[in-house]
Steps between C-alpha positions, in 0.01 A plus 500: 500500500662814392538801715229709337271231521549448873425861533145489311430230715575688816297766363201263440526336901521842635205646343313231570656460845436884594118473380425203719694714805327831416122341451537311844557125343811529692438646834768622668761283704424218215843282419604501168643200406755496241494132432113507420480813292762388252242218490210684440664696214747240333786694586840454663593674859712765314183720395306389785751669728514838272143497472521479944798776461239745318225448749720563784598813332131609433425421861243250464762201636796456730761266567637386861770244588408202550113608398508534164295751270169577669217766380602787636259613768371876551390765740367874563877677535599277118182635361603870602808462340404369191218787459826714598717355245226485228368901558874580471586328191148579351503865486884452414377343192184725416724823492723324241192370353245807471668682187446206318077454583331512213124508500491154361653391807377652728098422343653133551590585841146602568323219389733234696372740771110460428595134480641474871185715570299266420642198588365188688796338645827615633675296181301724275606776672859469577512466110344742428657710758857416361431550163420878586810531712723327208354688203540883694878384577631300239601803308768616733707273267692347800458093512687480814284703663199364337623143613549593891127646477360195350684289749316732791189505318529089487584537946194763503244237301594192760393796812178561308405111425565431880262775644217494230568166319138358563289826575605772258304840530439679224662859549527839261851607432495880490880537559571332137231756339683789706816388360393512153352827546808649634725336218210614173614825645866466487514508903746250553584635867133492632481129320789369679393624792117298535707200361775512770141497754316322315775169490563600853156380628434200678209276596432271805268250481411220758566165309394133679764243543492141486375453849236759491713806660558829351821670383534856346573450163679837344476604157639769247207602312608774290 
């Protein structure tokens, strides 16, 4: 197996590795076992390891001595840092980004955000969310950049799927039409600034666990 083809591979068993962690297939704390993953996808250890390497560097697994690679578990003080880290790189973007909004995009823009609007399940939503967030940055022109937000936004989607997963509330997004507003008039400054508070915002909500107790479940929903 050649080098390259290792790599697609890895590719193909992180994706698929990352969904299953985000969605809440793989709850946190959850071994993953090198041995039977290589099984499951036909593959040798050596892109079943990079494919662990990527998701430790997402945050959505770690690695212990002795432990192995485990789903990387999460609480209220990682969630603040990632809606940190995300309003920071975000507006970081949109500034390089906003001479480069054409009204194409930015009509596109709106109708991912009449499509979260409307949603009736957090999938739906977090889609449709993203999409907004990806087509209003992409422009900037910077794939590093772009990268690290997608691998937030990926960290941000697993919060949202483990506070609304099963009861998803259907919610109006008037931060995304005030952001469009400000950028159709060429306010970049006044734009950055409801996105910085608007990725900044978190949810609680009380989420059942296998024995019938609650937990706060925290969530970035912007």
């Amino acid at each position: 197996m050649t080098a390259t083809n290792e790599d697609t591979i890895a590719n193909r068993i992180c994706r698929i590795l990352a969904e299953r962690i985000v969605t809440g297939e793989l709850e946190p704390g959850t071994k993953l076992r090198q041995d039977h993953i290589a099984e499951e996808f036909g593959a040798s250890h050596v892109p079943v390891r990079e494919a662990f390497r990527r998701l430790e560097a997402q945050g959505l697994a770690v690695s212990a001595p002795r432990r192995g690679v485990r789903v990387a578990s999460f609480g209220l003080e990682e969630v603040r840092e990632v809606a940190e880290m995300r309003a920071a790189l975000e507006v970081l973007a949109l500034r390089h980004a906003a001479p480069h909004l054409t009204s194409a995009i930015l009509h596109q823009a709106e109708e991912a955000t009449v499509e979260a609007d409307n949603a009736r399940d957090v999938r739906s939503w977090e889609d449709a969310n993203r999409r907004f967030h990806r087509l209003i940055l992409t422009p900037c022109g910077m794939p590093r950049l772009l990268a690290a937000i997608d691998d937030l936004h990926s960290v941000s989607a697993r919060f949202l799927f483990a506070a609304w997963r099963s009861d998803w509330e259907v919610r109006p997004d008037h931060d995304h039409r005030a952001i469009l507003a400000f950028l159709r008039q060429g306010n970049t400054e006044n734009a950055a600034a409801v996105l910085e508070r608007h990725v900044q915002r978190i949810g609680q909500k009380p989420v059942k666990n296998a024995p019938g107790s609650l937990r706060g479940a925290f969530a970035i929903v912007g």
